[in-house]
Structures are given as structure tokens and as C-alpha cells.
C-alpha positions as CSV (number, residue, x, y, z in Angstrom):
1,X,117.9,36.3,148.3
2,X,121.4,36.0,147.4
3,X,122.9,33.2,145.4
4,X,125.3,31.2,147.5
5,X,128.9,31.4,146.1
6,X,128.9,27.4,145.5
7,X,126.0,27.7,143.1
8,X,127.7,30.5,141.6
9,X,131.0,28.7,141.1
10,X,129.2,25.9,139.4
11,X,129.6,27.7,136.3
12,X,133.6,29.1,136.1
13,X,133.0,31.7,133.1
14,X,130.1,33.5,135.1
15,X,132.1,33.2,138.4
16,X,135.3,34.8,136.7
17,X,133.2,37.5,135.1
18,X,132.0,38.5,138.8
19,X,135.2,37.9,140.3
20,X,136.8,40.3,138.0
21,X,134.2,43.1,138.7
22,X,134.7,42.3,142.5
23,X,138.8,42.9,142.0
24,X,137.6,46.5,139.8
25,X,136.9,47.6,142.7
26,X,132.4,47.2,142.6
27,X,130.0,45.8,145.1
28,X,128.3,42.8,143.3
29,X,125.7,41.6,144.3
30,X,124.1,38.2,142.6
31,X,120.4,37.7,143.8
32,X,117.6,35.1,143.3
33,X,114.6,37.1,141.3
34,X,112.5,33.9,140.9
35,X,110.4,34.6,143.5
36,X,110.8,31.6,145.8
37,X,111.2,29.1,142.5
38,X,108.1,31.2,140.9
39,X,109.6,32.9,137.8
40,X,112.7,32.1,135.6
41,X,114.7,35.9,136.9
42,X,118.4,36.1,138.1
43,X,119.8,39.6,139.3
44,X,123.0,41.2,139.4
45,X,122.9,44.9,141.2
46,X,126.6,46.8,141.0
47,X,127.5,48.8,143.9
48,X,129.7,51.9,142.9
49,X,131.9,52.7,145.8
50,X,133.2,56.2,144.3
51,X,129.2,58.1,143.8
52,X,127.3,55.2,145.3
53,X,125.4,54.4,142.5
54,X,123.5,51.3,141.8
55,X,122.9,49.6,138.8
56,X,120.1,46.4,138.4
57,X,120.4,44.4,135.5
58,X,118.5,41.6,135.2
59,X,118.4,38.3,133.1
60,X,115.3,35.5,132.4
61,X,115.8,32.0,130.8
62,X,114.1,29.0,131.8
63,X,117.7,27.6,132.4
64,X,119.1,29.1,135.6
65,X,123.1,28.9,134.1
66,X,121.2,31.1,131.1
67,X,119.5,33.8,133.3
68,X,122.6,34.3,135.4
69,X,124.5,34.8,132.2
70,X,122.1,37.0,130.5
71,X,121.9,39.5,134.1
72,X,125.9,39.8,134.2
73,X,126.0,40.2,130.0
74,X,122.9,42.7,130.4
75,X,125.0,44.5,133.3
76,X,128.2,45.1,130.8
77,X,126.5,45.8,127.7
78,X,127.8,48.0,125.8
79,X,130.3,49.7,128.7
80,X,133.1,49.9,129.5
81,X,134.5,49.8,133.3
82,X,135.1,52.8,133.3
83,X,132.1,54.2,132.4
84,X,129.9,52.3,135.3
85,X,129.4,55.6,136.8
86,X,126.8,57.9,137.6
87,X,123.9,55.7,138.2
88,X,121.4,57.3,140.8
89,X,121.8,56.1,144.5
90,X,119.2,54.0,146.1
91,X,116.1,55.7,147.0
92,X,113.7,55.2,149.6
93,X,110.2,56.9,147.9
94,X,108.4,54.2,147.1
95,X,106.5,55.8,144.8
96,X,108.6,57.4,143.0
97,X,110.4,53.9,142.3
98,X,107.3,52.3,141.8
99,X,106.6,55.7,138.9
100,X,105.7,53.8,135.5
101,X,108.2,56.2,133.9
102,X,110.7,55.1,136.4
103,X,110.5,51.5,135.5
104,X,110.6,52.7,132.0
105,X,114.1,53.6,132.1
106,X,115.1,50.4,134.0
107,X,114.2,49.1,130.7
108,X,115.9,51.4,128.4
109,X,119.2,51.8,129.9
110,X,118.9,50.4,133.9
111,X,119.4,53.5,135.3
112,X,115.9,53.1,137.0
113,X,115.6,54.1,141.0
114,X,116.2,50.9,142.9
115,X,114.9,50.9,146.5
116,X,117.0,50.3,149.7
117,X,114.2,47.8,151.0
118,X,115.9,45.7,147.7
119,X,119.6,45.5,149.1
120,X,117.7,44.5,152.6
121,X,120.3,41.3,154.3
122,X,116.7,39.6,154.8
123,X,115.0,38.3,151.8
124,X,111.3,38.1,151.3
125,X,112.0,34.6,149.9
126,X,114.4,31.8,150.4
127,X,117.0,30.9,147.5
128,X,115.9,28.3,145.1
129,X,118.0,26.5,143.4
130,X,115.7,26.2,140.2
131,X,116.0,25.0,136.8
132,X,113.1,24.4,134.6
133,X,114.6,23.0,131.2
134,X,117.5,21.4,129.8
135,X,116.9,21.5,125.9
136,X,114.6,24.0,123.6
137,X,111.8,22.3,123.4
138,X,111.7,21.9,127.6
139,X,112.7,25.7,128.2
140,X,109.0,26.1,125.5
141,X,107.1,23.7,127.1
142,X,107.7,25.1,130.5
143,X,107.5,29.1,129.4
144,X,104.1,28.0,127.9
145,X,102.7,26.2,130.7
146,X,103.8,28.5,133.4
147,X,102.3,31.7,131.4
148,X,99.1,29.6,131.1
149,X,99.0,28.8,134.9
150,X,99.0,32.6,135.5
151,X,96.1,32.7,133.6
152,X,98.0,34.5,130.6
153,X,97.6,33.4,126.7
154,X,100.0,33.7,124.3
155,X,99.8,34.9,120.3
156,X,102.7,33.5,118.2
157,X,103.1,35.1,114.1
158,X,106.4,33.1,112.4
159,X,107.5,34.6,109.4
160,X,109.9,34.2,106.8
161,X,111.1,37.4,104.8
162,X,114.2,37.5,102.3
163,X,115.1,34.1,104.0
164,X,115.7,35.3,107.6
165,X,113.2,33.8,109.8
166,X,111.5,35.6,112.6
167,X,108.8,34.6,115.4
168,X,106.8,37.2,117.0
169,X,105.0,36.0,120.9
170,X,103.0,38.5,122.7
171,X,101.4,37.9,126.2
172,X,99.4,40.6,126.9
173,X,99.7,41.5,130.4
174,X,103.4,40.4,130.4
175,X,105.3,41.1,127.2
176,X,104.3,44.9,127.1
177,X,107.7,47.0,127.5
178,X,105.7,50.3,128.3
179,X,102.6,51.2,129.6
180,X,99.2,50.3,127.9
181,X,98.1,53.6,127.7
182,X,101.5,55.2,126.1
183,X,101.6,51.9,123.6
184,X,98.0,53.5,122.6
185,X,99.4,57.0,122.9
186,X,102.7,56.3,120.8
187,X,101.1,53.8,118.2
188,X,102.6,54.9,114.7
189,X,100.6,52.7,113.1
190,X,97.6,55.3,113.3
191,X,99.5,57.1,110.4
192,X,97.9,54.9,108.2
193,X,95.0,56.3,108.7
194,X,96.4,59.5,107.3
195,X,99.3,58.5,105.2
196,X,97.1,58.4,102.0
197,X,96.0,62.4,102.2
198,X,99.3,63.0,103.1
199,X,100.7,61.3,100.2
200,X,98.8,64.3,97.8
201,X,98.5,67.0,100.2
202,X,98.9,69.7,97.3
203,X,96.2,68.3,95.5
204,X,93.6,68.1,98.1
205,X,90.5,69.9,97.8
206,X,89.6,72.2,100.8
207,X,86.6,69.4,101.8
208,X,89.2,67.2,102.3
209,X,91.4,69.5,103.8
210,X,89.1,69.9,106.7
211,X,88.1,65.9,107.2
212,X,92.0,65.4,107.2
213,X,92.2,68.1,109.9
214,X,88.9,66.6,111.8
215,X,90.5,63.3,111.5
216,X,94.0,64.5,113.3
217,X,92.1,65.7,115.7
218,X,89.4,62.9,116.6
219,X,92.9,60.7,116.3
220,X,94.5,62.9,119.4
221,X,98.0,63.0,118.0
222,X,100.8,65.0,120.3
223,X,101.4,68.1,118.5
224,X,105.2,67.6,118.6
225,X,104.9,63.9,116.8
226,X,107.0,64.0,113.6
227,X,105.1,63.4,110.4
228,X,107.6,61.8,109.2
229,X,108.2,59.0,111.7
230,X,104.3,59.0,111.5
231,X,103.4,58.1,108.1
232,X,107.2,56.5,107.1
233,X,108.8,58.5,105.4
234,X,112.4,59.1,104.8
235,X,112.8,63.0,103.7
236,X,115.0,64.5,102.2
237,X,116.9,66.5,104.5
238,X,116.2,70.1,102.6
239,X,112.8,69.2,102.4
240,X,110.3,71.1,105.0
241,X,108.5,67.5,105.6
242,X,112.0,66.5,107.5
243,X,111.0,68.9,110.7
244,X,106.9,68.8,110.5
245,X,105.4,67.9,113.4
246,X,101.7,67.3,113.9
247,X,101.0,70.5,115.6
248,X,102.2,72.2,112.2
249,X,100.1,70.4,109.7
250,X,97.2,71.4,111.6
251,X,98.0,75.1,111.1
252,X,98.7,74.6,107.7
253,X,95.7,72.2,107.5
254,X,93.6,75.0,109.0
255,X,95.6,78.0,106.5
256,X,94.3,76.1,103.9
257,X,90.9,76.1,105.2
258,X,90.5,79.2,106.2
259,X,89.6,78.4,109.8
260,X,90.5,80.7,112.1
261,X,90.4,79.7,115.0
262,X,92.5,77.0,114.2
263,X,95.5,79.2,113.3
264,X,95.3,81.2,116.4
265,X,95.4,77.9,118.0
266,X,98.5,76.3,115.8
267,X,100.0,79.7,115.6
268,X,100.4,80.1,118.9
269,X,102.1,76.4,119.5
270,X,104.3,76.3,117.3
271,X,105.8,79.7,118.8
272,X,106.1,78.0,121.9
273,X,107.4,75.0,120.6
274,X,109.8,76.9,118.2
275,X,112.6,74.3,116.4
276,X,111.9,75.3,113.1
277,X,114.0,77.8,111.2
278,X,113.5,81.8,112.2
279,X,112.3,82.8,108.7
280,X,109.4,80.5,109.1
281,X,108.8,80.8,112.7
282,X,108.6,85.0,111.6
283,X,106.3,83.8,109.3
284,X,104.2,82.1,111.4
285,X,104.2,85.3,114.0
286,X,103.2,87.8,111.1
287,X,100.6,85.4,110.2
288,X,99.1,85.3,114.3
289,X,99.5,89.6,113.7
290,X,96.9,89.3,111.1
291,X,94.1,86.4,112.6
292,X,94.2,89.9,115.2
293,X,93.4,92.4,112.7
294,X,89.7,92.7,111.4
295,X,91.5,94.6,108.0
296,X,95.0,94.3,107.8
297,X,95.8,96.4,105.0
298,X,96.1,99.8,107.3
299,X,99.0,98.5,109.2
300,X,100.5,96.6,105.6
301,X,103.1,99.2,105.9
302,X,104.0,98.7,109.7
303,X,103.9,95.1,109.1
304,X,106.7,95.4,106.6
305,X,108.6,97.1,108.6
306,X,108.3,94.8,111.1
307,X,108.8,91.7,109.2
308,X,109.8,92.5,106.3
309,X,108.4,92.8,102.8
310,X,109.0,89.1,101.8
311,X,108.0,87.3,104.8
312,X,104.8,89.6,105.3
313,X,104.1,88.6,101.4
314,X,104.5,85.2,102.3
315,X,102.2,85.2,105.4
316,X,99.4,86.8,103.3
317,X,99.6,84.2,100.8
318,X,99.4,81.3,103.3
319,X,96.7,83.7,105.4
320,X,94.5,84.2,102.0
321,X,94.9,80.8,100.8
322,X,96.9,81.8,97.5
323,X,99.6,79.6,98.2
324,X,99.0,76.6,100.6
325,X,101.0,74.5,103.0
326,X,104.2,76.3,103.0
327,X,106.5,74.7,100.4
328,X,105.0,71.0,101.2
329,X,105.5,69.3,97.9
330,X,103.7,66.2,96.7
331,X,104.8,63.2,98.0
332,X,103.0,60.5,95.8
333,X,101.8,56.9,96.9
334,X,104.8,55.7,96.5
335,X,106.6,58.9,98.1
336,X,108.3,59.3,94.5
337,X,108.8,62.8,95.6
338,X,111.7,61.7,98.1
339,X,115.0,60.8,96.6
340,X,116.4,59.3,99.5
341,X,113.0,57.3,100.3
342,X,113.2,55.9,96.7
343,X,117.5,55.4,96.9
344,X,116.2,52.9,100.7
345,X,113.0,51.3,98.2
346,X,115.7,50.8,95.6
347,X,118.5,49.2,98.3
348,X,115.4,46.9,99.4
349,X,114.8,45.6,95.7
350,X,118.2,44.8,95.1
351,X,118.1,42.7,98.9
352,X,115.1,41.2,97.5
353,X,116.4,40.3,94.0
């Protein structure tokens, strides 16, 4: 429902803030999202008259004055006026609005699909004029109680670190951003199960080479995951660890091994994937030339010729295993082997004192 314009004008610096969008030249429209009194929501949707975009930004407080404020602020963050374009226009499949990935991007930036049913004259609910706390330790009470009337519980961590205090809540069911299945799917902290092999990867003897491999695999990491953002580490940006993906340490993991299959397999993504310099992508290809060839050595000279005589010596010394993992240096368990990653540990020492 919408908010009457007397209720609005009860608080001047949110009325002006509307008012002066209205005189830009936008539709604004300021709605109700509680749900009949239900849940602590306010809405502002921007109409764009020029492309007929629409924008939903939305704002929660147990304080109705707060949620109002929060939906307007949300609405301008980070634009400018001008720059309120090209938002997508109302839609009217369903399903596609009611996509996961759809509401996604209402999250990330609000330029979700919003449905016409949504700019309907005739509400689904009547306006309430709700407020549910004056002071802090109201707004807590009555956030706690009405998540434990929807049958929800909540899991508070407070901590304290270089003097900055910080309080972590989750309410599973309710405080989850993305889906449950892509918090599982993108969950970094699975890296720790790997970071320690990773750490030494030179050194590692071919038995652990494969129960690293075995272990990426039982893990069902996306080939095109950065190692990097995986394990946390800051590379330096010459290194070959700044561009490795997932899908390339298993070929490498597998080069080392000597399974074969497995490099038909990685050779044969990372060609399709490509983003990684041509010199080693050529590599790559000379290398899925040989896992074809019973004996190489009658076509050496053809190879060559094809590739060259420095990238084919380079693919048979990943291919024969007498150099492994492509230039991969050690990293350590501290990742000593990154001068930037030491130059951030260093910066956080001096923070800490």
C-alpha cells in the first residue's frame, strides 16, 4: 500500500529528499512492505519516465522514520541523478521475477525484475502505520521476539579485534543473502582443506599428488574458481599462481601423476576456457597432441614445426614428469614465497603493534 503523504510529511528531511526526486522529473512511489503491520520493511520504487525503468529499493528498521530513511538512502546510493537510468522495465513473467538469480541482483545493485502486479492501485494489504521501538534496546527486543514468533532462532558471535568491535547475527532461514545451495557451492572456506598441500606443492610426493587431486575432486570445486581467492592468497602479479584456476591445478595435478585421462580431461578445459597467456595455452595444446600419440617421437619433428622447439620441449617435460607444475613455486606456510602477501602480513603487524 502506499504511504499517505501526511505520514510522509511527518518527517521534513525524508519528505524533501522525495520531493526533490518528484521536481527531477521521476515517479516515486513510497509503499508500505510490512505486510499489514507484519514485518519492519518500507519501499521506495523510482519510475523513470525517459526508458521506463523501475528501480526497488528497500529499507528495514524496527523504527518506521528509520526504514523510510534507509529505502530512499538505499535508492541514491552511490548515484548520481543522472545516472538513474537504464534499469529494466516492469515484467510480467512471474517466474522469471520470482528466478533466485533474479532476486540475487535486487540484492547486489537493485536492478532486479520487479512485476507490474507490484505497482497494482490495489494493495494486497491495508497501510499500517507501525512502529515497533523507540530506543536500542526496544528495536532488539522486538527483532528478537518477532524472529522467534516465526519460529526462527538466532546465533550472535561479538568480537573485539585491534579495538574495533564487531557483532556477527545469523538467522538461518532469514539472514542468507544468496541461495543455500550457491552459499555451499561458493564456500571459500573449503580451501582450507587444501591450503596446506598447496602451501608445498613443489615438494609433494606423487602419493600426495594424487590424494590432493582425489580431494579437489570429492570437494566438487568449479573449474574456473581462482586458487588464489581459494586458499588466500595475495600473488604476486608475475607469478603464474595470480591466474590459476581450479580446473588448471588438476591438469597439473594429474601432469605430475601421470594420469592420463586426467590431462585429456584438463587439457581440453582449459582450451575452452582459454584466459591464460598464448605461450602456455600452446603448451597446453602440444601437450593434448601427445596424450593422442601411443609414441610421439616419429612426429617430434612435425611437432616442432608446429609449436615450436621450446614450447614442444616444455610440454614433454611437464608430459614426462621432468619438470612439474609449470613454474608453480613454493609458497610456504606462511606464503613467504609472495612478496606482496608478506608487504599485507607486515601492514597488519604494524596495525596490530
Amino acid at each position: 500500500p502506499d504511504v499517505p503523504e501526511d505520514v510522509i510529511n511527518r518527517y521534513p528531511h525524508i519528505a524533501a529528499g522525495i520531493r526533490a526526486l518528484r521536481c527531477a522529473g521521476f515517479g516515486i512511489l513510497v509503499k508500505d512492505a510490512s505486510l499489514g503491520g507484519r514485518y519492519p520493511v518500507m519501499n521506495v520504487t523510482l519510475l523513470h519516465p525517459q526508458d521506463q525503468g523501475c528501480f526497488a529499493s528497500f529499507g528495514a528498521h524496527p523504527r518506521f522514520e528509520v526504514a523510510l530513511e534507509r529505502a530512499l538512502t538505499e535508492l541514491l546510493q552511490g548515484r548520481a541523478l543522472d545516472s538513474l537510468a537504464g534499469f529494466p522495465a516492469p515484467g510480467f513473467d512471474e517466474a522469471e521475477i520470482a528466478d533466485p538469480q533474479n532476486l540475487e541482483i535486487h540484492f547486489v545493485d537493485s536492478s532486479g525484475v520487479i512485476s507490474w502486479q507490484f505497482l497494482r492501485d490495489t494493495p494486497d494489504f491495508e497501510f499500517v502505520d507501525w512502529n515497533f521501538g523507540t530506543t536500542t534496546e526496544e528495536d532488539y527486543a522486538w527483532s528478537v521476539d518477532a524472529l522467534h514468533a516465526e519460529g526462527h532462532a538466532l546465533y550472535i558471535a561479538d568480537f573485539t579485534h585491534l579495538g574495533v568491535y564487531a557483532c556477527r547475527i545469523l538467522v538461518p532461514g532469514v539472514s542468507e543473502i544468496y541461495p543455500v545451495e550457491e552459499l555451499e557451492f561458493e564456500n571459500n572456506s573449503v580451501g582450507n582443506l587444501i591450503r596446506p598441500a598447496l602451501a608445498r606443492l613443489p615438494e609433494l610426493t606423487d602419493d600426495e599428488c594424487a590424494a590432493l587431486l582425489d580431494e579437489i575432486v570429492e570437494l566438487e570445486l568449479a573449474d574456473d574458481r581462482l586458487v588464489t581467492v581459494l586458499i588466500g592468497l595475495a600473488p604476486d602479479a608475475a607469478s603464474p599462481w595470480t591466474d590459476l584456476r581450479i580446473g588448471e591445478l588438476k591438469l597439473l595435478l594429474a601432469l605430475a601423476i601421470g594420469d592420463d585421462d586426467a590431462i585429456r580431461e584438463g587439457c581440453t578445459w582449459i582450451a575452452q576456457y582459454g584466459q591464460r597467456s598464448e605461450a602456455r595455452l600452446k603448451v597446453y595444446r602440444c601437450i593434448a597432441d601427445l596424450t593422442q600419440l601411443e609414441d610421439p617421437s616419429p612426429f617430434e619433428s612435425a611437432l616442432a614445426l608446429m609449436y615450436g622447439r621450446e614450447t614442444l620441449e616444455q610440454a614433454f617435460a611437464l608430459f614426462n614428469q621432468d619438470e612439474r607444475f609449470f613454474g608453480l613455486t613454493r609458497l610456504g606456510s606462511d606464503f613467504e614465497g609472495s612478496a606482496i602477501h608478506q608487504r599485507l602480513l607486515e601492514a597488519y603487524r604494524k596495525v596490530r603493534g
